[in-house]
C-alpha positions as CSV (number, residue, x, y, z in Angstrom):
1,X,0.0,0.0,0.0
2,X,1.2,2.9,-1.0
3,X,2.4,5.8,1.3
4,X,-0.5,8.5,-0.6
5,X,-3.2,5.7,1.0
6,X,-1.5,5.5,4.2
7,X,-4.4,7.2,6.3
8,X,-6.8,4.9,4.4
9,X,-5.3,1.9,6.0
10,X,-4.6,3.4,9.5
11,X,-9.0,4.1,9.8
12,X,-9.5,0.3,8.9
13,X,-7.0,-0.9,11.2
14,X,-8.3,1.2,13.9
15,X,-11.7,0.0,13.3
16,X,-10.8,-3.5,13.0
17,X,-9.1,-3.5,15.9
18,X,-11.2,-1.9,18.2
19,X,-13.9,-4.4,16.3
20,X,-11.5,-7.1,17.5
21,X,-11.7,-5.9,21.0
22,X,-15.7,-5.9,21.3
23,X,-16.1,-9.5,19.6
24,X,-14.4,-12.7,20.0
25,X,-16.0,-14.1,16.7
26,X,-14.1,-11.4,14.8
27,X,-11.1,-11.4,16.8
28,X,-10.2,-15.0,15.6
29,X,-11.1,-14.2,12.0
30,X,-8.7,-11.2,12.3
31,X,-5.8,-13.2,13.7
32,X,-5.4,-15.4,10.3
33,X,-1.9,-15.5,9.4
34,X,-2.3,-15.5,5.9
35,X,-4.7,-12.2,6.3
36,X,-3.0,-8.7,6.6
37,X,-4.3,-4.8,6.5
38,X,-2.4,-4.2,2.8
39,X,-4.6,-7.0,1.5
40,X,-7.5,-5.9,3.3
41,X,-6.8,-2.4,1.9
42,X,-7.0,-3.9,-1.9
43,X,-9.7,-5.9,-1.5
44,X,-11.8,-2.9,-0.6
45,X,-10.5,-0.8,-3.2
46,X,-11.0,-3.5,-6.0
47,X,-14.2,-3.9,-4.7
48,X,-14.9,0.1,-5.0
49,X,-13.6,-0.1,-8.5
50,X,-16.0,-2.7,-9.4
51,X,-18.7,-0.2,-8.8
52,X,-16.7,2.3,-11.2
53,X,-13.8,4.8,-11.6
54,X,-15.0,7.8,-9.4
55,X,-17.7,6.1,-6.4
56,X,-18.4,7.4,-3.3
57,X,-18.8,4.4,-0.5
58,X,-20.6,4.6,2.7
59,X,-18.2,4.0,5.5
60,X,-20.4,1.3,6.7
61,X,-20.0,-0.7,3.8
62,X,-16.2,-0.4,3.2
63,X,-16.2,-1.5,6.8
64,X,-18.0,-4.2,6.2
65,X,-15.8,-4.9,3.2
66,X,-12.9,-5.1,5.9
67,X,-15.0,-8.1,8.1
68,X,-16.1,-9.6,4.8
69,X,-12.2,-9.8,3.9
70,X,-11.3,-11.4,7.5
71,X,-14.4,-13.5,7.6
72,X,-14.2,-15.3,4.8
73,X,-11.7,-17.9,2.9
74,X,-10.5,-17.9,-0.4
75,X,-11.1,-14.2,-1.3
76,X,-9.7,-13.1,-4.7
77,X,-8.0,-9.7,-5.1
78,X,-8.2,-8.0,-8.5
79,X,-4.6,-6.4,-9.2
80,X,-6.0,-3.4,-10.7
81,X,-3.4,-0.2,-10.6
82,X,-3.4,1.3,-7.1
83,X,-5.6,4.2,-6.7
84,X,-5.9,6.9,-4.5
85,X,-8.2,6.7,-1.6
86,X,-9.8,9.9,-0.9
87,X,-12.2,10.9,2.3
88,X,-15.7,12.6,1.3
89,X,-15.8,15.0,4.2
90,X,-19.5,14.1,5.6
91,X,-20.2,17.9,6.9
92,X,-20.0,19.4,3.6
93,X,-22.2,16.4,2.4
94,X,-24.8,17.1,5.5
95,X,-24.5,21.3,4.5
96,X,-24.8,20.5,0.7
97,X,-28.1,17.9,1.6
98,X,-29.6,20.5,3.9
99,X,-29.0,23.2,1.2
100,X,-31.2,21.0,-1.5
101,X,-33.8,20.2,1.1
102,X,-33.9,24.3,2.1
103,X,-34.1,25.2,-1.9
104,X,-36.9,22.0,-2.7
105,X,-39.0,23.3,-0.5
106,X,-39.2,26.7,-1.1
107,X,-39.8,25.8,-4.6
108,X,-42.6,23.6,-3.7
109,X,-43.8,26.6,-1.4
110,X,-43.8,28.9,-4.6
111,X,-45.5,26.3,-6.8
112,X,-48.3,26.5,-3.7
113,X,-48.4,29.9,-3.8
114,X,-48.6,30.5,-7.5
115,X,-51.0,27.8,-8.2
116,X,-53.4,29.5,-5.3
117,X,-52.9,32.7,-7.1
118,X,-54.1,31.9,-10.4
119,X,-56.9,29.8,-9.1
120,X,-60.5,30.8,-10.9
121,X,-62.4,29.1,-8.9
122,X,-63.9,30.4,-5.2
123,X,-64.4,28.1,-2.9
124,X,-67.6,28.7,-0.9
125,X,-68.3,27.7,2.6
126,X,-71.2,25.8,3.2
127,X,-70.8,27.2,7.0
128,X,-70.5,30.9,6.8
C-alpha cells in the first residue's frame, strides 16, 4: 500500500481493531496469518472499482468490506493499478443535503403559492 493511502489503512486498522476488542468471533477471523491490513486495503479498493472509476462508498459498507475480507476464505484480489483513496468529508455532504432540502422546499412553497394565485375558482363555505 502505497504511502498516498496511508491514512486509508490506518482508519480500517483502527476500526478493525477496536472491532476485534468488542467480539471474539471477529477477533479470531482477524488473527489469520495469511490475512494482513495491505490485503485488506486492496480488496476494498478492488471492490470500490467494481462499482466504477470515481464512487463514493458509505463508511459502513467499506467497513463491512474489511470483516467480509477477514471472515471469509478464499477471497480473490483483483490487481487493478493502485488508486488513490480519498475521504468525502460528511459535513460538507450534511451542508450541501440540507442546502437542497432548504431550496426543494421553497420551490414547492412557490408552486403552492402561485397555483393559489391563479386559481379561478372560489371556494364557498357551506358554514359561513
Amino acid at each position: 500500500m502505497s504511502e498516498k493511502n496511508k491514512q486509508f489503512k490506518e482508519v480500517i486498522k483502527a476500526y478493525l481493531d477496536k472491532r476485534a476488542r468488542e467480539d471474539e468471533l471477529f477477533a479470531k477471523a482477524y488473527a489469520k496469518p495469511m490475512k494482513d491490513i495491505d490485503s485488506c486495503c486492496k480488496y476494498i479498493i478492488s471492490m470500490a472499482r467494481g462499482l466504477g472509476n470515481a464512487v463514493a462508498v458509505p463508511d459502513e459498507v467499506v467497513y463491512g468490506w474489511a470483516v467480509h475480507y477477514y471472515d471469509e476464505e478464499g477471497i480473490k484480489i483483483d490487481d487493478a493499478p493502485e488508486c488513490e483513496v480519498q475521504p468525502v468529508v460528511a459535513q460538507a455532504a450534511k451542508i450541501t443535503a440540507e442546502a437542497t432540502a432548504r431550496m426543494e422546499k421553497e420551490k414547492a412553497e412557490k408552486k403552492v403559492k402561485k397555483a393559489k394565485a391563479e386559481s379561478p375558482f372560489v371556494q364557498l363555505s357551506l358554514f359561513g
